[in-house]
C-alpha positions as a LaTeX table, in Angstrom:
\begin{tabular}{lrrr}
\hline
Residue & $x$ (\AA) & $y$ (\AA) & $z$ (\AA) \\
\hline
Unk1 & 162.19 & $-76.62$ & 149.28 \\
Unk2 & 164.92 & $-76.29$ & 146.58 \\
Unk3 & 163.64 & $-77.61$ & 143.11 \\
Unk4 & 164.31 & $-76.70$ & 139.69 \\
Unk5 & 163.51 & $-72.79$ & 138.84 \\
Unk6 & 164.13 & $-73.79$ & 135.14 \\
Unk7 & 161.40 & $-76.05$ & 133.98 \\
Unk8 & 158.91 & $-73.57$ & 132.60 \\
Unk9 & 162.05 & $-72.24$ & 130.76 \\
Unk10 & 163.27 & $-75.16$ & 129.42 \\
Unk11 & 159.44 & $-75.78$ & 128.44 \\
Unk12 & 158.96 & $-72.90$ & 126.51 \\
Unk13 & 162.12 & $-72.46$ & 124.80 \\
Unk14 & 161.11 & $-76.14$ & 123.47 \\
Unk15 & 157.98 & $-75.01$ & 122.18 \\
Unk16 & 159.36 & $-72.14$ & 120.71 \\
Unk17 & 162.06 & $-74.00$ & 118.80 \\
Unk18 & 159.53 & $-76.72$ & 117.85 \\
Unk19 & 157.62 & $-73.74$ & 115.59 \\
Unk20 & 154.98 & $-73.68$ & 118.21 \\
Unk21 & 155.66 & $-70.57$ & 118.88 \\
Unk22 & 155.54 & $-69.39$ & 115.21 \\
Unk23 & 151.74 & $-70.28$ & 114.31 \\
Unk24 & 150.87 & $-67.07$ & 115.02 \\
Unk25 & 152.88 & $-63.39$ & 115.38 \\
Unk26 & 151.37 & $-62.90$ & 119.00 \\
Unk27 & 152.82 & $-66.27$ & 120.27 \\
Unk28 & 156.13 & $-65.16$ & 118.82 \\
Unk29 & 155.89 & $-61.11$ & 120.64 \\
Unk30 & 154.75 & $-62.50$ & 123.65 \\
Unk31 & 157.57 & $-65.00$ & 123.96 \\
Unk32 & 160.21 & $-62.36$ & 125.29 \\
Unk33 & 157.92 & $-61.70$ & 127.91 \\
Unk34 & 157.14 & $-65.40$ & 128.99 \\
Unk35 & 161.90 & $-65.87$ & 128.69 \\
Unk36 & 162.06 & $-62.24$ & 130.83 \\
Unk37 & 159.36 & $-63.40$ & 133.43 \\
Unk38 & 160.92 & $-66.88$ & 133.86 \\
Unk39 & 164.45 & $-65.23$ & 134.02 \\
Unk40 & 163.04 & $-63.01$ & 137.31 \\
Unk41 & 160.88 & $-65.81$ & 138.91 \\
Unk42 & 164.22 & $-67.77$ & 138.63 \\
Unk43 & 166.70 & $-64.73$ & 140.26 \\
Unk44 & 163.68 & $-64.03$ & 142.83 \\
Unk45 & 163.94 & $-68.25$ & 144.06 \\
Unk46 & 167.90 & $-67.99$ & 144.09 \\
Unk47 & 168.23 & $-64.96$ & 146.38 \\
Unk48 & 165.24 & $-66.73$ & 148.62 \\
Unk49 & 167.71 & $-69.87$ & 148.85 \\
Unk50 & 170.77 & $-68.35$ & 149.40 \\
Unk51 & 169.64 & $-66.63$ & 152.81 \\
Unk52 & 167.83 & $-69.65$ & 153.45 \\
Unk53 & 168.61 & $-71.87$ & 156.74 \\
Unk54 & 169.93 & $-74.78$ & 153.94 \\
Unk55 & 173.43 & $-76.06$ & 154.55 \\
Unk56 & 175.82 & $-74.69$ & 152.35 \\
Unk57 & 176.43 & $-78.90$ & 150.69 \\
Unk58 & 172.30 & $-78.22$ & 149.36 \\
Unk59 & 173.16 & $-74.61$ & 148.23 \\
Unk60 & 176.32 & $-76.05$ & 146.55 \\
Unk61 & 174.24 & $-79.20$ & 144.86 \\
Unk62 & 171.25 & $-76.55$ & 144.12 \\
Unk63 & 173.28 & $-74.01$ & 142.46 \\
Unk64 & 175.75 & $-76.29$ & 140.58 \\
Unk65 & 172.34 & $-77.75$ & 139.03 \\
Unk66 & 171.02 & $-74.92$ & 137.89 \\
Unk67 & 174.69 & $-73.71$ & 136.29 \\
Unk68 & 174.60 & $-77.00$ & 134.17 \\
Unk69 & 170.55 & $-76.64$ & 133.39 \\
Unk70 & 171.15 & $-73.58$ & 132.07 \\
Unk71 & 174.84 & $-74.16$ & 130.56 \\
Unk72 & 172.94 & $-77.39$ & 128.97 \\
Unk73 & 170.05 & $-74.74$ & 127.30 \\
Unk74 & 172.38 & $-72.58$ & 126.09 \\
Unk75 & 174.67 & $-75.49$ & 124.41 \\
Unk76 & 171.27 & $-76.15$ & 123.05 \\
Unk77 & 170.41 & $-72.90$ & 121.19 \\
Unk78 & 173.96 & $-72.18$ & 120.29 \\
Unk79 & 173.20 & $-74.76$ & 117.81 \\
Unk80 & 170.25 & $-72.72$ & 116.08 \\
Unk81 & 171.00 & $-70.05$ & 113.93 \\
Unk82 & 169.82 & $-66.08$ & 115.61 \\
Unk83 & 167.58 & $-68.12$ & 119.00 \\
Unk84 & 165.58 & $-65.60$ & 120.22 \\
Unk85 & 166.54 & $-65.47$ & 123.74 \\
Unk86 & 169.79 & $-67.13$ & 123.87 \\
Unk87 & 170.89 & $-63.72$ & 125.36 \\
Unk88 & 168.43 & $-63.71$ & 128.02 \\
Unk89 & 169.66 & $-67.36$ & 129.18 \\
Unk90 & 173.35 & $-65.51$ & 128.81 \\
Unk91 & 172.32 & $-63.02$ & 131.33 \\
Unk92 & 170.52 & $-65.09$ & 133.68 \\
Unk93 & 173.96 & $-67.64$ & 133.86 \\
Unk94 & 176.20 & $-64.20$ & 134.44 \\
Unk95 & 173.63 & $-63.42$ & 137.32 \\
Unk96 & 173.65 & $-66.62$ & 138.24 \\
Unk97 & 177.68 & $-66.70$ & 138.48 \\
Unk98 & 177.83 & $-63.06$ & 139.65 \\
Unk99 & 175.89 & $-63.49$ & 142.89 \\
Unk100 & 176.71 & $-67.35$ & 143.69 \\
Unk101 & 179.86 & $-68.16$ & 142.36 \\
Unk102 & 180.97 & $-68.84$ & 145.69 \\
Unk103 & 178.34 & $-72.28$ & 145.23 \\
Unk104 & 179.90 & $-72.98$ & 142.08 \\
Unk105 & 182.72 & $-75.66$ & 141.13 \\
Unk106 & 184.97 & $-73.74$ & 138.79 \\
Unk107 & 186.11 & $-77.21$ & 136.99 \\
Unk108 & 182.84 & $-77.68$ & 135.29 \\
Unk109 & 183.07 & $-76.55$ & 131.42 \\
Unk110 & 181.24 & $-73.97$ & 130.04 \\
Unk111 & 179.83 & $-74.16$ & 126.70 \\
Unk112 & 181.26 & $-71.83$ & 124.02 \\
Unk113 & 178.01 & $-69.71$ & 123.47 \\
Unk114 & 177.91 & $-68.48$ & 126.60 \\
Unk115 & 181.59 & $-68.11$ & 126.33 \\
Unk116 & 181.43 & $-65.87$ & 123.28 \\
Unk117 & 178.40 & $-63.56$ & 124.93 \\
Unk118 & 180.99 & $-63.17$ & 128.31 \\
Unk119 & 184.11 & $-62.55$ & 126.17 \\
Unk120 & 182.65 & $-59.52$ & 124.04 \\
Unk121 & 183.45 & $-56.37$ & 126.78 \\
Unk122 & 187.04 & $-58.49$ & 127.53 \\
Unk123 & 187.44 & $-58.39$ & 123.30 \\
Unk124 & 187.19 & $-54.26$ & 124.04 \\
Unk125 & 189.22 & $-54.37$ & 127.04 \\
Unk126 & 192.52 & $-56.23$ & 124.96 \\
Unk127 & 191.91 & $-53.86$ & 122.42 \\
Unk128 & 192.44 & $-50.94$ & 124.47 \\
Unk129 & 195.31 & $-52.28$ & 126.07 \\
Unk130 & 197.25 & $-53.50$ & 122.96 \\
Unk131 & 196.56 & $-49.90$ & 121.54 \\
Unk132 & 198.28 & $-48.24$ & 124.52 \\
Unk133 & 200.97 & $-50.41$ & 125.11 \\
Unk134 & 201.95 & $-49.25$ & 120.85 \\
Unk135 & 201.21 & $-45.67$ & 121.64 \\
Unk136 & 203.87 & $-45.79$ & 124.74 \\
Unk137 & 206.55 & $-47.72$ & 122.99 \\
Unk138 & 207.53 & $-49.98$ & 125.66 \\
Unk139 & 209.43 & $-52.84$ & 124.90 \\
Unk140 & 208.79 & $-53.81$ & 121.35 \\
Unk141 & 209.75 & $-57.47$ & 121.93 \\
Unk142 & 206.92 & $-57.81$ & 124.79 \\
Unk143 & 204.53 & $-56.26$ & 123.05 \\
Unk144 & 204.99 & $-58.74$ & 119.86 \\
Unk145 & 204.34 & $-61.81$ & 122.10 \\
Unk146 & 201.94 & $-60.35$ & 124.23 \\
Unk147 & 199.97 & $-59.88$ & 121.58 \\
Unk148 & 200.89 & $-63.19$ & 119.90 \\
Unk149 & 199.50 & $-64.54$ & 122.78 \\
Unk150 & 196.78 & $-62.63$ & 123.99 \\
Unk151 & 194.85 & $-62.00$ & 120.93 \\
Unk152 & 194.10 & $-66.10$ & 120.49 \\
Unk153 & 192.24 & $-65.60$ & 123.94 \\
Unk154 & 190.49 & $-62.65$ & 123.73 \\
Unk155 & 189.53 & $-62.13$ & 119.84 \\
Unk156 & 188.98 & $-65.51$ & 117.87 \\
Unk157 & 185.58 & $-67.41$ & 118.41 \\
Unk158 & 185.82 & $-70.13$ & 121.00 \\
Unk159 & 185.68 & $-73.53$ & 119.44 \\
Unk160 & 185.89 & $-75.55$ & 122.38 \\
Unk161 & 184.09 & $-75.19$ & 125.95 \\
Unk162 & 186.55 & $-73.50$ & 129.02 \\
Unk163 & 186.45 & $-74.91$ & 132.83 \\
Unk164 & 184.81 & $-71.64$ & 134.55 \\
Unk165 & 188.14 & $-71.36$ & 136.46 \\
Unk166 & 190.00 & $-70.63$ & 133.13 \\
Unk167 & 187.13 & $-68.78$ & 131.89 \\
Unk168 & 187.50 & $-66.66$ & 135.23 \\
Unk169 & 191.02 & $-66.09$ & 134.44 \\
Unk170 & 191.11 & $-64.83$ & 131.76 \\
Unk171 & 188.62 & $-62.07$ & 132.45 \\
Unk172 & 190.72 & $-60.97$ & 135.30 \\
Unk173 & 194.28 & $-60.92$ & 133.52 \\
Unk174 & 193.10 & $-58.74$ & 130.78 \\
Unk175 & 190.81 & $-56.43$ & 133.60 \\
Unk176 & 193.80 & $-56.24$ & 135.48 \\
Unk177 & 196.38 & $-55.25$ & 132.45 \\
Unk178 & 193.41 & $-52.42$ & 131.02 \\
Unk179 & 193.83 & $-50.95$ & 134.08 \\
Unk180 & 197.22 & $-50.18$ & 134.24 \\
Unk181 & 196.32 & $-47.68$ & 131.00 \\
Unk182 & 194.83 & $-45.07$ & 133.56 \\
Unk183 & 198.49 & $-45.01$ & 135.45 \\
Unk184 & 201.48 & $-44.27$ & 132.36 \\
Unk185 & 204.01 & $-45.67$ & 134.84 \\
Unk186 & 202.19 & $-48.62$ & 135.10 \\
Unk187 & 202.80 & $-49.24$ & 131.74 \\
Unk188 & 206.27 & $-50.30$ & 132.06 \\
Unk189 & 207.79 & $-53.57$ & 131.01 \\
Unk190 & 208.78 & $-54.29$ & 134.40 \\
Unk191 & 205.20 & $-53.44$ & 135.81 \\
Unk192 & 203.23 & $-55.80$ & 132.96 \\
Unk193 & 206.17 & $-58.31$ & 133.68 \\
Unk194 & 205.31 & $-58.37$ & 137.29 \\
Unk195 & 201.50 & $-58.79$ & 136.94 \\
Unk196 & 202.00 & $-61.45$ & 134.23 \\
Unk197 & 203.83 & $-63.69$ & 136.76 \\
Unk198 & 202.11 & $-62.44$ & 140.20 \\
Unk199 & 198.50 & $-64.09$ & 137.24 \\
Unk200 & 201.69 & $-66.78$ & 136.94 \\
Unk201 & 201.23 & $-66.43$ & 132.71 \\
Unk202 & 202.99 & $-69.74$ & 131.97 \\
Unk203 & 202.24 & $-69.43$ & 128.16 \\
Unk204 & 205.32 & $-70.34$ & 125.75 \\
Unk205 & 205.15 & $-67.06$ & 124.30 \\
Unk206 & 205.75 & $-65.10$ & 127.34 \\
Unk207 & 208.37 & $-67.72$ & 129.07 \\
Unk208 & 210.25 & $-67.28$ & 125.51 \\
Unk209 & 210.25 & $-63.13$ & 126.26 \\
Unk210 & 211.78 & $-63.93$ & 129.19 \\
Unk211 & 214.37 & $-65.82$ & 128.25 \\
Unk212 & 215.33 & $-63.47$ & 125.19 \\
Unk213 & 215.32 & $-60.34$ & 127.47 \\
Unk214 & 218.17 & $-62.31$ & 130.01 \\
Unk215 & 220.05 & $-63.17$ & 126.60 \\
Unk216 & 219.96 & $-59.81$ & 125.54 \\
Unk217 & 220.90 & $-58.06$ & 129.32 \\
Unk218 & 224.01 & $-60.03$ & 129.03 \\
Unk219 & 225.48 & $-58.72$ & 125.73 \\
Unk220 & 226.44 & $-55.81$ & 128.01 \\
Unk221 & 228.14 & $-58.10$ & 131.12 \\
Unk222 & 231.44 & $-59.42$ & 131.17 \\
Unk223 & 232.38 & $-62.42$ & 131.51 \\
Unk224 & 233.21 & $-62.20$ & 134.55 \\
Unk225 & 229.88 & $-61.61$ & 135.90 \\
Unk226 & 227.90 & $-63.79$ & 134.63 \\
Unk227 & 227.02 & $-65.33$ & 138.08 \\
Unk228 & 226.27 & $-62.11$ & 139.44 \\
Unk229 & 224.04 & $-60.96$ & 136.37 \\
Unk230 & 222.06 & $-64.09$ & 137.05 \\
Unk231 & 221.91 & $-64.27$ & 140.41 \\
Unk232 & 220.44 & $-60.43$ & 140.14 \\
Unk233 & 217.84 & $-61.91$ & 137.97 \\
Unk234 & 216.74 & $-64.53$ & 139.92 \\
Unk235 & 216.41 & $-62.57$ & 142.93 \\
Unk236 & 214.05 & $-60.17$ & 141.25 \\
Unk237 & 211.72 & $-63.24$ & 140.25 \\
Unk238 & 208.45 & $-63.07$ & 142.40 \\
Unk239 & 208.18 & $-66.44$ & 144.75 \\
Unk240 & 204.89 & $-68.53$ & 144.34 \\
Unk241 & 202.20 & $-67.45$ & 146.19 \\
Unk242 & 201.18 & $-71.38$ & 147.16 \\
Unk243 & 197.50 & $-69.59$ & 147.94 \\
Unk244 & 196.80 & $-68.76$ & 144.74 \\
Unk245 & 195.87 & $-70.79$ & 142.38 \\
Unk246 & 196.18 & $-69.05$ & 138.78 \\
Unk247 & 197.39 & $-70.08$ & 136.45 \\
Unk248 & 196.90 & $-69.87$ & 132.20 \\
Unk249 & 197.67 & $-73.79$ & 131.66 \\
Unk250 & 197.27 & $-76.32$ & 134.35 \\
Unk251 & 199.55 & $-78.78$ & 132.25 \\
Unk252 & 202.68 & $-76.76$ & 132.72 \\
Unk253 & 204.72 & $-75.59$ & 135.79 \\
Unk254 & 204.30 & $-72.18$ & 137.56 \\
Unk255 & 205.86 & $-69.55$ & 135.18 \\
Unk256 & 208.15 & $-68.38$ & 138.18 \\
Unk257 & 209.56 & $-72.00$ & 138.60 \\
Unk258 & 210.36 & $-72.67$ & 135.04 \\
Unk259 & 211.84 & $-68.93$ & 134.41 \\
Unk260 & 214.14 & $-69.41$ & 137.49 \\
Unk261 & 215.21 & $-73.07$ & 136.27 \\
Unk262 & 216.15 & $-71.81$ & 133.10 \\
Unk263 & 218.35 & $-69.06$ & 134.78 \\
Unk264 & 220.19 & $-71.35$ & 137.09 \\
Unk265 & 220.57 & $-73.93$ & 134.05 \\
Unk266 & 222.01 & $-71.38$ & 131.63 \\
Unk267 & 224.26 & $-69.23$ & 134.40 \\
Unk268 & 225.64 & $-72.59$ & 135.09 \\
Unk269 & 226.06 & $-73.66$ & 131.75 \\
Unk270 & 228.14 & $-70.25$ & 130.97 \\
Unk271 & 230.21 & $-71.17$ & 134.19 \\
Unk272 & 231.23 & $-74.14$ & 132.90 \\
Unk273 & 232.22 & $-73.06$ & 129.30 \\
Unk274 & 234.43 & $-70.24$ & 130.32 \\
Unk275 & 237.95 & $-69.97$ & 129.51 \\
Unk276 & 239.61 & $-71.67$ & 132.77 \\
Unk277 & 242.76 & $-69.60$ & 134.21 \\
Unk278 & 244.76 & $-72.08$ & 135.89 \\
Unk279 & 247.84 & $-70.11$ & 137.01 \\
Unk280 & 244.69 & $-68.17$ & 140.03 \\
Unk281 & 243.86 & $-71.76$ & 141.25 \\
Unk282 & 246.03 & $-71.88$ & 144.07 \\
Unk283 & 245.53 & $-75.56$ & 145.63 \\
Unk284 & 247.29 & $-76.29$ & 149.14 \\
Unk285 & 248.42 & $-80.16$ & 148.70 \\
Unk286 & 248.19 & $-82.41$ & 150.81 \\
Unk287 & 251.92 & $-84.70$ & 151.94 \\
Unk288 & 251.33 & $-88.32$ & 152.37 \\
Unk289 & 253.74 & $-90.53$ & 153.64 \\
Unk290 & 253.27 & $-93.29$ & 151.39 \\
Unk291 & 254.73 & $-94.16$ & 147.41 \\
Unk292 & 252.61 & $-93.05$ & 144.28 \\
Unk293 & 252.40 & $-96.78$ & 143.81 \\
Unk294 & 250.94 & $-97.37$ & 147.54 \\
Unk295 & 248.77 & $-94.36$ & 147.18 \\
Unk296 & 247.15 & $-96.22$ & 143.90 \\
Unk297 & 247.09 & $-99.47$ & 145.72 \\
Unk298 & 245.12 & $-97.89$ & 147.95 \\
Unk299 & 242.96 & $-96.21$ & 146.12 \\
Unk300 & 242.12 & $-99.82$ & 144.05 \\
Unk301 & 241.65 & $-101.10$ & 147.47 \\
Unk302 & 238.73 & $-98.49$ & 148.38 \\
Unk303 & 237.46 & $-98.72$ & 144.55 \\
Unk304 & 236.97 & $-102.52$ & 144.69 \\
Unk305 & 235.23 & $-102.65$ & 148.61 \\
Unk306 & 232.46 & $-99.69$ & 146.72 \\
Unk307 & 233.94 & $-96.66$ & 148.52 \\
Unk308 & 233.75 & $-94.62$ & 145.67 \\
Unk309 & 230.44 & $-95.41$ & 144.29 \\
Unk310 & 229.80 & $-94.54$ & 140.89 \\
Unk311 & 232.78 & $-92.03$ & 140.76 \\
Unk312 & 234.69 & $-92.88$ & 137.38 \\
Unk313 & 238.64 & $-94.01$ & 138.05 \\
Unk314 & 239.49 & $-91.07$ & 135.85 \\
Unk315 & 238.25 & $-88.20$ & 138.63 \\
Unk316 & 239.92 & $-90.24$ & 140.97 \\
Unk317 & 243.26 & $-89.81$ & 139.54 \\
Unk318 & 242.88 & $-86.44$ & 138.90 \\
Unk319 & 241.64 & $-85.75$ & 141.87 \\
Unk320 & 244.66 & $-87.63$ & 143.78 \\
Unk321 & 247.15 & $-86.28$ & 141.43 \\
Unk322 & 245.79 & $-82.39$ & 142.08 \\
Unk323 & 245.46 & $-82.72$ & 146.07 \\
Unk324 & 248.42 & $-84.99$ & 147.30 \\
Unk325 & 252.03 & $-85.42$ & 147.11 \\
Unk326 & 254.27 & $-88.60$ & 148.54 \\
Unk327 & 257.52 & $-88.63$ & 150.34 \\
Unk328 & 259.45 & $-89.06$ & 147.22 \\
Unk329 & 257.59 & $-87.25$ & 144.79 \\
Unk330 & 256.26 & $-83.03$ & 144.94 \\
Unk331 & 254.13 & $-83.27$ & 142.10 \\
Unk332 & 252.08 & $-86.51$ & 140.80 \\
Unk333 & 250.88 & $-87.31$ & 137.31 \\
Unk334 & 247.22 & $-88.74$ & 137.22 \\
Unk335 & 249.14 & $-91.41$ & 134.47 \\
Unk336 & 251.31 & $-92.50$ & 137.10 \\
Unk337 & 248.68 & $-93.10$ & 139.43 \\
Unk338 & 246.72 & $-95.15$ & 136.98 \\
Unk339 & 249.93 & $-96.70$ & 135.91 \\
Unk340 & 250.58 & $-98.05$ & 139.68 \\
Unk341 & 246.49 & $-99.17$ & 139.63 \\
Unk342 & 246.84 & $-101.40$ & 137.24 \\
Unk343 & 250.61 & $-103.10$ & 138.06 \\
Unk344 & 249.70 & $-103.49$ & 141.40 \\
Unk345 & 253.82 & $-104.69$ & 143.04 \\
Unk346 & 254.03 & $-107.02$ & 146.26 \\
Unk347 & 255.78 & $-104.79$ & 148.51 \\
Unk348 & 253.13 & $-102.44$ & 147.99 \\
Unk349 & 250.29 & $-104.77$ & 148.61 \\
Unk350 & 252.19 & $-105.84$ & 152.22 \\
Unk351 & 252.75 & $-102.02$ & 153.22 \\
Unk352 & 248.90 & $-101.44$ & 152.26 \\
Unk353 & 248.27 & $-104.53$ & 154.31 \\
Unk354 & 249.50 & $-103.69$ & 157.28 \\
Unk355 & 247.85 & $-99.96$ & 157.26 \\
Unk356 & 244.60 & $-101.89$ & 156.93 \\
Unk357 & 245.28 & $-104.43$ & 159.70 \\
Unk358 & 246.05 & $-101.18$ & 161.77 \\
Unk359 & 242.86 & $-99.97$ & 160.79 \\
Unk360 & 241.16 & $-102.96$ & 161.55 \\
Unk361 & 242.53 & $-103.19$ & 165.13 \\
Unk362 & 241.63 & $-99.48$ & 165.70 \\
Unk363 & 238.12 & $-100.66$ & 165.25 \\
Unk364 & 237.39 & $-103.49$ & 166.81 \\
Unk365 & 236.55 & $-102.28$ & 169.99 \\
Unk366 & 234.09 & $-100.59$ & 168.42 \\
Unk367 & 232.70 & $-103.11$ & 166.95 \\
Unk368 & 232.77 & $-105.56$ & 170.20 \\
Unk369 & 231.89 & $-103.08$ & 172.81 \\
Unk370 & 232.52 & $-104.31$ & 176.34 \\
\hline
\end{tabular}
């Protein structure tokens, strides 16, 4: 039968706190053995229920209570100053996550003291990494905001609970960057830049890197290749694994998505501010057989009926003027096109007429099949 492992636990932690425990030394000795006792009856009922012939919904509701019993006790004694045994309830929560995490929802928040006791061997970890990445001299602008953001994470006292999943996280970013020390050529800024995304790293800090290390590729590009520079660039960005789900802040998009957005934004945006050279745009025109003033008649015919849609009358006429000419006339002025639009003449209104009505009879049979 699954039941609570933690009530004697909870009991005598009470009685402790309550001064029970202090009305005599012995009470007080004897208490570490009463916390370690409890702590191995409870482990000793956990690995019972796990290979148990429970369905894995009771596991999940059995474990999941005894993460927020325990998570609860610890909130508790965080509040009182040096608890004897607060790190005995520590461990017993790290067994208790090491061996049925699996059981576990990762949304649930954990409270900071437990947060601080699981955070002390990551503190070391960051340490040793931000010490070698100094002592190899790779890039000096990622190593300023890696540490700018990093060291928030891994070296100031928590103030405010986690969710287990970002708790999780961050224990495995920093594992996975210390490890990199024992390989020197994994300690390259295009290794660390690689992880950080593959752990999809969508802090500010590092999304700001990344843009300032595009900006400062393309001091050495010309002009000319601007597209190419960025489409290089792009290509190189990792796609989203959709089966993972890391990520440093839920709020914000995945790190890959927002780098590449910012690449096509800016490449474009650099495309359309350079220096045009007309006199290589070859355009082939196209020859109508109609007057500039019948060409804008019909093009305030089609503007009135909707054809255009929101285009403005302004690309229109530049548009006409750059890709036609008339019978009369080799080369068009948008002006005189907009000119004709608004001083629309009779005889141009019948010829228009009559191309319509020709249009008109061409589809009727379509329209009245049979």
């Amino acid at each position: 039968m699954l039941k609570n492992e933690l009530t004697i636990l909870s009991s005598v932690l009470t009685q402790h706190l309550g001064g029970q425990a202090g009305a005599n030394r012995k009470r007080s000795i004897d208490f570490s053995k009463v916390i370690l006792k409890s702590c191995s009856r409870a482990m000793e009922e956990w690995s019972i229920a796990a290979f148990s012939d429970h369905s894995e919904e009771s596991l999940s509701r059995y474990f999941n209570f005894h993460f927020n019993f325990l998570n609860g006790l610890i909130a508790e004694k965080w509040q009182v100053s040096q608890c004897e045994g607060l790190n005995d309830l520590c461990q017993l929560l790290e067994h208790l996550l090491a061996y049925y995490h699996k059981f576990i929802d990762k949304e649930q928040l954990v409270t900071i003291g437990f947060i601080a006791f699981r955070m002390n061997p990551f503190r070391v970890k960051y340490e040793q990494f931000i010490d070698h990445l100094n002592q190899m001299s790779v890039d000096d602008l990622l190593a300023k905001y890696l540490m700018e953001s990093l060291s928030p994470m891994y070296t100031v006292q928590p103030t405010e609970p986690l969710k287990l999943s970002d708790l999780f996280y961050r224990e495995e970013l920093i594992s996975e960057l210390a490890n990199k020390r024992i390989h020197p050529e994994l300690m390259r800024a295009e290794s660390l830049i690689s992880t950080l995304i593959s752990f999809n790293f969508n802090h500010t800090h590092f999304l700001t890197y990344l843009r300032k290390r595009a900006l400062n590729g393309i001091q050495q590009v010309p002009p000319a290749d601007y597209s190419k520079y960025f489409g290089g660039l792009m290509s190189c960005v990792p796609t989203i694994d959709l089966t993972n789900s890391r990520r440093y802040d839920a709020n914000w998009p995945h790190i890959s998505s927002m780098y590449k957005d910012w690449l096509s934004d800016y490449g474009t945006l650099l495309t359309l501010t350079m220096p045009r050279h007309e006199d290589t745009l070859i355009v082939t025109k196209v020859p109508l057989t109609v007057s500039v003033k019948q060409l804008a008649c019909m093009i305030r015919t089609f503007y009135e009926s909707g054809f255009y849609g929101n285009i403005s009358l302004t690309a229109i006429f530049d548009h006409a003027a750059t890709v036609f000419t008339t019978k009369r006339q080799e080369h068009i002025s948008a002006e005189s096109i907009s000119n004709a639009y608004y001083a629309i003449s009779q005889s141009s209104a019948l010829k228009v007429t009559r191309m319509l009505s020709h249009a008109i009879d061409f589809l009727k049979p379509y329209c009245f099949p049979g």
